[in-house]
C-alpha positions in Angstrom: 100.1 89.7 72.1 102.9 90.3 74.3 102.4 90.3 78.0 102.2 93.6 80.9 105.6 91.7 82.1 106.9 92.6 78.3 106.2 96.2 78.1 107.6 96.5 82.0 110.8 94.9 81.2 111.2 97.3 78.2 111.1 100.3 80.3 113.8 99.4 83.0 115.8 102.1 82.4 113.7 105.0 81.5 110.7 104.6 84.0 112.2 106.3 86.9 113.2 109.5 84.7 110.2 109.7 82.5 107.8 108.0 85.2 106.4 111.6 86.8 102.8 110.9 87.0 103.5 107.8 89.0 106.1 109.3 91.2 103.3 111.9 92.3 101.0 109.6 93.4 103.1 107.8 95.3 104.8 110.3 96.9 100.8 111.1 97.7 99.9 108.0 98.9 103.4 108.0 101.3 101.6 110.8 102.7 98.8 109.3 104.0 100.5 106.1 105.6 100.3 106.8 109.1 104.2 106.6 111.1 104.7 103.9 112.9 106.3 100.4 113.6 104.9 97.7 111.4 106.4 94.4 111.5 106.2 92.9 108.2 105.1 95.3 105.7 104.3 94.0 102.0 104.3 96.1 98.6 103.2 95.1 95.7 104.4 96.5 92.6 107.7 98.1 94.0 109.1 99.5 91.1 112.2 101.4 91.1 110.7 102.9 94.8 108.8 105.6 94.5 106.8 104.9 97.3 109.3 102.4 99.7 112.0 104.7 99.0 110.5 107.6 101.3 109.0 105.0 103.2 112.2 103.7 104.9 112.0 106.9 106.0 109.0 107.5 108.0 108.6 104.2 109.2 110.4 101.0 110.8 109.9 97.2 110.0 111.5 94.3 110.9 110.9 93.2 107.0 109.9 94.7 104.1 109.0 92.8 101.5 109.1 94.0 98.0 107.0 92.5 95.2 107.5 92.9 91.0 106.3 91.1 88.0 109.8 92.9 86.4 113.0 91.0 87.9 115.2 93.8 86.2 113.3 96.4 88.5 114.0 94.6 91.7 117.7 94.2 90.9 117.5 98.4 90.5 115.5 98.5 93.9 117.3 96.4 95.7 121.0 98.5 95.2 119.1 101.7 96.4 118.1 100.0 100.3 119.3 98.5 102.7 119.0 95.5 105.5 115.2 94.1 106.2 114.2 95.1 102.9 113.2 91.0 100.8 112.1 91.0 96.9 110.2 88.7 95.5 109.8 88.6 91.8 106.0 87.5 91.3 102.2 88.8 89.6 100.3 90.2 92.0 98.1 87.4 91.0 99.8 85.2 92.3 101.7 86.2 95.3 104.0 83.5 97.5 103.4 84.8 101.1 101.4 83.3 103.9 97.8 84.7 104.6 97.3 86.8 107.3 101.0 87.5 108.2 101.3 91.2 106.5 100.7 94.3 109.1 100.6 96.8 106.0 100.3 95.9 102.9 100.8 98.8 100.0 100.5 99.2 96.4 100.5 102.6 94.2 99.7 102.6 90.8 99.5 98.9 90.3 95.7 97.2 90.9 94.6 98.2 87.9 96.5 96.0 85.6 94.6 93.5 87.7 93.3 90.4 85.3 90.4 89.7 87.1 90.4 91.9 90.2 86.7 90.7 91.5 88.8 87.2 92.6 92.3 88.5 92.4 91.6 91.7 94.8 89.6 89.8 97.6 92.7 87.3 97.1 95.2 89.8 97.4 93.5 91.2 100.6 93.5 88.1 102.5 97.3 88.7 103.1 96.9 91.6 105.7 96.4 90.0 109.6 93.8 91.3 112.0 94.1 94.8 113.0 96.4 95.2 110.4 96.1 97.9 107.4 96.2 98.3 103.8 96.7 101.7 101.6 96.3 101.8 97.7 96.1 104.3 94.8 94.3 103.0 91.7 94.0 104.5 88.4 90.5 104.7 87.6 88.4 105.1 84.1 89.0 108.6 83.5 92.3 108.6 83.3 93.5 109.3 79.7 90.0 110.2 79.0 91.5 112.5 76.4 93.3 109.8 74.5 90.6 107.1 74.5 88.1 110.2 72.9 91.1 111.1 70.3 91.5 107.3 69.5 87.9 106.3 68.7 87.6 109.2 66.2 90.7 108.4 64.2 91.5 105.1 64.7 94.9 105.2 66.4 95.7 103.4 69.0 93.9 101.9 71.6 93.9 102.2 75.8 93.6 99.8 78.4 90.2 99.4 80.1 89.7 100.8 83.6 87.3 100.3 85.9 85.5 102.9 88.1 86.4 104.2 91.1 83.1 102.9 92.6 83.6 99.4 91.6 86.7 99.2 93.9 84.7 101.0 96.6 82.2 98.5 96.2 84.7 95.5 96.3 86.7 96.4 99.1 83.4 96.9 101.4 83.0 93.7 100.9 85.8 92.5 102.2 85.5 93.1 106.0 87.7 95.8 106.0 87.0 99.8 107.6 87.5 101.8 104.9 88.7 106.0 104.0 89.3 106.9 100.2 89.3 109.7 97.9 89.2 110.7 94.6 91.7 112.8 92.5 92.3 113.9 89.7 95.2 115.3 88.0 96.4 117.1 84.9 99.8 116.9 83.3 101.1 118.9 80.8 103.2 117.5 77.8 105.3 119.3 74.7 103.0 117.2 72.1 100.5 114.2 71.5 103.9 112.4 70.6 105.5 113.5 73.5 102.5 112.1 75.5 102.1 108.5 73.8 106.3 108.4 74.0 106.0 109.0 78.3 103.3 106.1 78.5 105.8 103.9 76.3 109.1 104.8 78.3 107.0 104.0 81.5 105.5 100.9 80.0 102.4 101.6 80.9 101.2 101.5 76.9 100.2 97.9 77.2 96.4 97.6 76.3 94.3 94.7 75.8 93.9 95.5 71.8 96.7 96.6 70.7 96.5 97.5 67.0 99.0 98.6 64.7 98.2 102.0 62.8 99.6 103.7 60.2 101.3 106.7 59.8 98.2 108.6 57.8 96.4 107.8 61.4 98.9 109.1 63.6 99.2 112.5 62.0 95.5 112.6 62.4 95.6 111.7 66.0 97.8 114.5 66.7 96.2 116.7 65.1 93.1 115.9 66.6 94.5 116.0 69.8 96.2 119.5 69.3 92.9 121.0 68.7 90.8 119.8 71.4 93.3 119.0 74.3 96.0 121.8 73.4 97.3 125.5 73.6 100.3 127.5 73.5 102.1 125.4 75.8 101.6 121.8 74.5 98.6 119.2 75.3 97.6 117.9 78.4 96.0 114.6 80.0 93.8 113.5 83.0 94.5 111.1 85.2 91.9 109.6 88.0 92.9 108.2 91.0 91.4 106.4 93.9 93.4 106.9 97.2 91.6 104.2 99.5 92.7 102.7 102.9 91.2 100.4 105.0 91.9 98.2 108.6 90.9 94.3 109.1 88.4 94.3 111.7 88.4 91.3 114.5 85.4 88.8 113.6 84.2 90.5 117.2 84.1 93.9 116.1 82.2 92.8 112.6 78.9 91.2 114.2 
């Protein structure tokens, strides 16, 4: 089965035109980062910059370092910014930077394709210093709700497995962080079930654990199940979940 890497590397250049979804809830999360000066700031799962693109703009840094599993998005990242900006093509499971060095650490639409997040999320966290701060959206396990239903009763496809939004709440208080989230939820309209399954392929974000092949008998069926529960006049439409969390390393002091 090929990798997340694979399917990543396939959608170099269609993710930023076809990536909307992901561009909202980064533009979202960019939001919420408070302005400020932040010394070393660390994202994980840059992209093509949807979120450290308005970034440069509200804040300043005296690095920015921008992690991707995709070395083909970097090389598009890194022609779009300037000076103090650093790439590093790495998993976020395995990340090359010093503990505790990172005053803001960021990642939107990224921790979910996490392996094993109960080691590699606690792992990930140890990065940010004392005092410093972290700010993440997460997809959570409603999202594509629609397609998973559509799927089991015809036997197309497959999705990838999310967790729920209260097992990351859970996780991250037990990390010794102070911690704000919230939960949203958004629905996104599309021409057609094709038009839907072809968006999540362009992005590359169709990579599931069980991927399947199906024939074309099942994919007429999926459409047309989908059509008639998830549809109207003006095309089909599909949920996505998402955990907006943020959180500040407390001093050992302040803990006790």
């Amino acid at each position: 089965m090929c990798s997340i890497k694979f399917y990543f590397n396939k959608a170099v250049t269609t993710y930023e035109n076809t990536g909307k979804i992901q561009k909202k809830v980064a533009l979202e999360l960019a939001k919420r980062i408070k302005e400020g000066h932040y010394s070393t700031v660390v994202e994980i799962g840059s992209g093509t910059g949807f979120l450290s693109i308005p970034l440069t703009k509200k804040l300043t840094f005296d690095r920015f370092i921008h992690i991707d599993i995709s070395f083909d998005f970097l090389k598009k990242l890194r022609a779009k910014v300037g000076g103090r900006n650093f790439f590093i093509n790495a998993n976020a499971e395995n990340i090359p930077i010093k503990k505790m060095k990172t005053d803001l650490l960021l990642g939107s639409s990224v921790l979910h394709w996490l392996s094993n997040p109960e080691e590699n999320l606690l792992e990930i966290l140890k990065l940010v210093k004392e005092g410093g701060k972290f700010y993440f959206s997460i997809f959570t396990s409603n999202t594509l709700k629609e397609i998973k239903e559509v799927s089991q009763v015809t036997g197309f496809g497959s999705v990838y497995s999310l967790m729920p939004w209260n097992f990351y709440v859970s996780l991250f208080k037990e990390s010794g962080f102070s911690l704000k989230y919230e939960l949203k939820t958004y629905i996104e309209k599309y021409p057609s079930p094709k038009d839907l399954l072809l968006f999540h392929k362009l992005t590359g974000t169709n990579y599931t654990e069980n991927k399947k092949f199906s024939g074309k008998e099942a994919f007429k069926k999926f459409c047309e199940v989908y059509e008639k529960f998830y549809g109207n006049s003006e095309g089909v439409y599909a949920t996505y979940e998402v955990l907006f969390i943020e959180g500040q390393r407390l001093s050992p002091f302040l803990q006790c």
